[in-house]
C-alpha positions, 0 to 999 in steps of 0.5 A, a space after each residue: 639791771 641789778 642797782 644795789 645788793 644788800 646782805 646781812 648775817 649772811 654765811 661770814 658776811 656780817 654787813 655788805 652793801 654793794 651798788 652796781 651799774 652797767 658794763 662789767 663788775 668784776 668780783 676778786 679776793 683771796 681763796 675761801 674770802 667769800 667771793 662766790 657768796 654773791 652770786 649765792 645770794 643772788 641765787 637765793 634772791 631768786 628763788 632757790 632753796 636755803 637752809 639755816 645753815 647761810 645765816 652767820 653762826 650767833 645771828 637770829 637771821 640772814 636778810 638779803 636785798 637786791 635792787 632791779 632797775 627796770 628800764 632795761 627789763 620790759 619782761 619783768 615790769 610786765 610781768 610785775 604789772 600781771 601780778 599787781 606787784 609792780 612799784 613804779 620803774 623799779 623793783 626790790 626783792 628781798 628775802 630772810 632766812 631765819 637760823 631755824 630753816 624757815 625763811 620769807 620773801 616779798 616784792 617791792 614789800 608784798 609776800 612772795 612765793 619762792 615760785 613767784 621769786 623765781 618767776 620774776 628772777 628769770 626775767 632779771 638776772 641770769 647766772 652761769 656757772 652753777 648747774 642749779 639755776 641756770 637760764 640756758 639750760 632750759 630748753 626753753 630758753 635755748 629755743 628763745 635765743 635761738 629765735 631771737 638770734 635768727 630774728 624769728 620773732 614775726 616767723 613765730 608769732 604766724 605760727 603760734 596765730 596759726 595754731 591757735 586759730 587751728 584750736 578755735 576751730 576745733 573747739 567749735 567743732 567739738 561743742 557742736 558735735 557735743 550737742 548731738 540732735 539739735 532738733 528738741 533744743 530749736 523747739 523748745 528755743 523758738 517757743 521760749 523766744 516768742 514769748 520774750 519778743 512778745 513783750 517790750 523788754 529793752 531796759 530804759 522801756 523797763 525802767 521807765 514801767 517801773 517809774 510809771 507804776 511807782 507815780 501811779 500807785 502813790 498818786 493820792 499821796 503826790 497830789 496831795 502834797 502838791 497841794 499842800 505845798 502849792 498853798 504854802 508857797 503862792 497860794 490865795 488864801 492865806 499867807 504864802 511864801 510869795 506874797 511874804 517875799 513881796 511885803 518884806 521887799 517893799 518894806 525895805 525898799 522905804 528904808 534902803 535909802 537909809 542904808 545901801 546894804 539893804 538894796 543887796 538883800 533887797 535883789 537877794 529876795 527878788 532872786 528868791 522870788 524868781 525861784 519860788 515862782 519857777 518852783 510853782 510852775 514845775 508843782 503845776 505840771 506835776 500836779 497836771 500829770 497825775 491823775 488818780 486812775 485805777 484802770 491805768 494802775 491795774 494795766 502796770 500792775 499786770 505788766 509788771 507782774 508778767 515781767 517779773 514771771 518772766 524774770 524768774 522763768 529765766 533767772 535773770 532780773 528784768 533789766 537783763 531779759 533783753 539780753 537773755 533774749 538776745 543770747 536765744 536769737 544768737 543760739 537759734 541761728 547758730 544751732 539752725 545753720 549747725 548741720 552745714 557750719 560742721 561741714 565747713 568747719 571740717 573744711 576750715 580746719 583742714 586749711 588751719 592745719 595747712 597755714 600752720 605747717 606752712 608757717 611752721 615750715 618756713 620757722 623750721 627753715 630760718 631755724 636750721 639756718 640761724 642754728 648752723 650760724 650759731 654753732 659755727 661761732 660759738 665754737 670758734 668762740 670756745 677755741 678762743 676761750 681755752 677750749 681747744 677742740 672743742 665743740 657747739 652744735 644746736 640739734 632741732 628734735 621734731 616734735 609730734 604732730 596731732 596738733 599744730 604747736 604754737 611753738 613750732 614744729 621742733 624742739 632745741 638742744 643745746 650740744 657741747 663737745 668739751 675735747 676733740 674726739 668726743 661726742 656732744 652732749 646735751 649742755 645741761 650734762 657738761 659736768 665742769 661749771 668752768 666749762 658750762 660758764 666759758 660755753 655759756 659766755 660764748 653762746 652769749 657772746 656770739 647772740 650779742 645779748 639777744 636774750 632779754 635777761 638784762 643782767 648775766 653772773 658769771 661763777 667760775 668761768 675762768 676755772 682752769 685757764 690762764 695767760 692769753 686765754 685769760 685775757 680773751 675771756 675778760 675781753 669777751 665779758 666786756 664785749 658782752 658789759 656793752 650790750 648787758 650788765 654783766 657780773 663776773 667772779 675771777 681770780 685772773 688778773 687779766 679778766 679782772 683788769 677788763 671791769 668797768 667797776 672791781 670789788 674785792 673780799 677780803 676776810 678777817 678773824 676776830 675772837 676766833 669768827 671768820 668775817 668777810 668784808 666787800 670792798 668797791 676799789 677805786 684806781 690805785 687799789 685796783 693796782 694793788 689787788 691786781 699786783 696781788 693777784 700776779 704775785 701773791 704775798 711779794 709785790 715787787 716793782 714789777 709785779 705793780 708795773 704789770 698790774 699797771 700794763 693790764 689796766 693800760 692795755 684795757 681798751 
């Protein structure tokens, strides 16, 4: 959910801060105040292109910032998460367009691509009413509502399992076929194996060959040290640190009556001395276990040797000749059986492909069923919404077949027929934005907001309408504020009194520069601009009390 917008120098807008939260934000003001330029930067916010000329004249730059909630937007906290963006449950973009052209974007404070802006857009905000960038066009989109609506979720997902386990199928058949005679590759297998499993290659034998030859060959030098180290510490002849210990102990022990103090250094030195005593054991069995031998050191040594040949035969390091030898068992088992898994697979495939038209069968139908159902009320819908006559069907276009396709086995397109007696035509080529965002609000309307896109724009749906259908509008958006934020730009009082929250536009002239501000109105001033937008320039008693009647009938 959109949480906050920010826009700087942006068109006539010199400074605006805008917060939002759920339900229905309607957006009025004046003709030519700069109510569209929201859902411009907006649009701008997700990815389209912009020229200098959206930053306001004598400015270095225009600088947009929107702020996303992403409790309600899964899609795009994943998606955020896959492309190590994502910044706890929230989300910043923000986008500058500097006065010569250029312009940058990051997310949640990293540089961002337009194409990455976009990606992320789609998942968050869905905006109606401009041909440009508009969700429902995509023929993907359509076909994920259309699922959605028809509760197909589990139906596709077979269908997608089922193709893709059709493709693994075929991609094992294809390497296998690849390979050709197998015979020269068994031959040359089996000899390389055998003389891999003729050694002991598991790491921890290796890693403890490699500690065996490193004791061995610095025997002299460990020994030696022992020694030394074992006359130092407890040794006969001569001082050592034991009998040291031992004499400093007693001569403090005469005295320690003279000072209790002294009977703690006292134990220190018997623990000292423990530890010395356990350090000459440890010394006497190492120095058991070594042993000058070079017999035993040439055998490591020619081991070693063979292990490295080995290691560089194969490329790999010693501790991974294990594995490289288990790699030419899985091979060899698999190239020996090569002849009959082909002719399995050949049957395997056959029933993958089987599973799939199955499943893909059994979508199509829920499809067909879940498009008669949406068409049917959506255009009771588009009735509704001043277009009398008017008409929505969803067409299912077969797809080819060579390979089962994880999406099924048809396609969708969205139909409109604004006017009785004319042919429907693909949504996408509606050429009125009035009408693409009435039938956009209607499809919406009928789905319930089964899209995931949590929040929805609305530009110019109520283009050409007026009185009661006017009325209908605002009540379907705020049908639809219950499920999905929702913002809507209007200059219908009877849709504007239906939002949970108003902002108005306003412009002004000061030394000859057009500024437009952005105003949140709170109750009384939401009357006023009401009674505005009913009378004009002469705000009569009555014109207040209708405006007054339009926020009372809201229910």
């Amino acid at each position: 959910m959109l949480t906050h917008l920010s826009l700087k120098h942006f068109v006539v807008v010199s400074a605006a801060e805008l917060a939002f939260g759920p339900g229905l934000t309607v957006i009025s003001g004046e003709t030519g105040a700069g109510k569209s330029l929201l859902v411009d930067a907006l649009g701008l916010i997700s990815g389209l292109r912009a020229d200098s000329g959206v930053v306001r004249h004598g400015a270095d730059r225009a600088e947009l910032v929107a702020d996303f909630s992403l409790d309600d937007a899964a899609p795009a906290a994943a998606w955020l998460r896959d492309n190590e963006l994502d910044e706890d449950d929230s989300c910043q973009v923000r986008r500058v367009i500097r006065a010569d052209g250029g312009s940058r974007a990051w997310i949640n404070g990293r540089p961002a691509t337009l194409g990455q802006l976009a990606d992320l857009a789609s998942r968050l905000v869905e905006i109606h009413g401009q041909h440009e960038h508009q969700a429902l066009l995509s023929k993907a989109s359509q076909l994920a509502l259309l699922d959605a609506y028809g509760r197909n979720n589990d139906a596709r997902a077979a269908v997608a399992a089922a193709a893709r386990d059709w493709s693994e199928l075929l991609r094992e058949r294809d390497a296998l076929i690849a390979k050709g005679d197998v015979s020269e590759r068994i031959g040359w297998l089996e000899h390389q194996y055998a003389e891999l499993e003729r050694e002991t290659l598991e790491p921890d034998a290796i890693a403890r060959l490699f500690a065996d030859h490193k004791r061995h060959a610095h025997a002299a030098g460990l020994i030696a040290a022992c020694d030394d180290a074992f006359a130092r510490l407890g040794g006969d002849d001569g001082p050592s640190l034991s009998r040291t210990l031992q004499q400093v102990r007693v001569e403090l022990q005469r005295v320690a009556e003279h000072e209790p103090r002294l009977r703690d250094v006292d134990a220190m030195l018997d623990a000292a001395a423990i530890q010395v005593d356990e350090a000459l054991a440890l010394l006497g069995r190492v120095h058991e276990d070594l042993d000058l031998d070079p017999s035993a050191l040439d055998t490591l040594e020619h081991r070693l040797g063979r292990l490295h040949e080995l290691a560089r035969k194969h490329r790999v390091t010693p501790e991974h000749l294990a594995a490289h030898r288990d790699g030419m068992a899985a091979e060899l088992e698999l190239l020996r059986g090569a002849g009959e898994r082909l002719a399995r697979l050949d049957g395997e495939i056959v029933g993958a492909r089987g599973a799939w038209r199955s499943s893909a069968d059994a979508l199509s139908a829920s499809r067909k069923r879940a498009a008669e159902a949406l068409s049917s009320a959506t255009s009771a819908l588009i009735g509704e919404l001043g277009m009398g006559g008017g008409r929505f069907e969803i067409a299912l276009e077969p797809v080819e077949e060579d390979r089962p396709d994880p999406n099924g086995a048809e396609r969708v397109e969205f139909l409109v027929a604004a006017n009785p007696g004319q042919p429907a035509r693909a949504l996408r080529k509606v050429a009125s934005g009035g009408e693409l965002s009435r039938v956009s609000l209607a499809i919406e309307v009928a789905a319930l907001g089964l899209d995931a896109v949590p929040s929805m724009v609305f530009d110019e749906v109520d283009s050409g309408i007026g009185g009661a259908v006017a009325e209908i509008v605002g009540q379907k958006l705020r049908a639809l504020g219950a499920s999905r934020q929702v913002l809507c730009v209007t200059h219908l009082p009877q849709v504007a009194a239906q939002g949970h929250a108003h902002y108005r536009v306003s412009k002004s002239a000061s030394e000859g520069v057009t500024q437009s501000a952005v105003q949140r109105l709170d109750a009384k001033q939401r009357e006023e601009e009401l009674a505005r937008m009913l009378g004009g320039v002469e705000l009569t008693k009555e014109v207040r009390a209708a405006a007054k009647r339009l926020l009372a009938d809201v229910v």
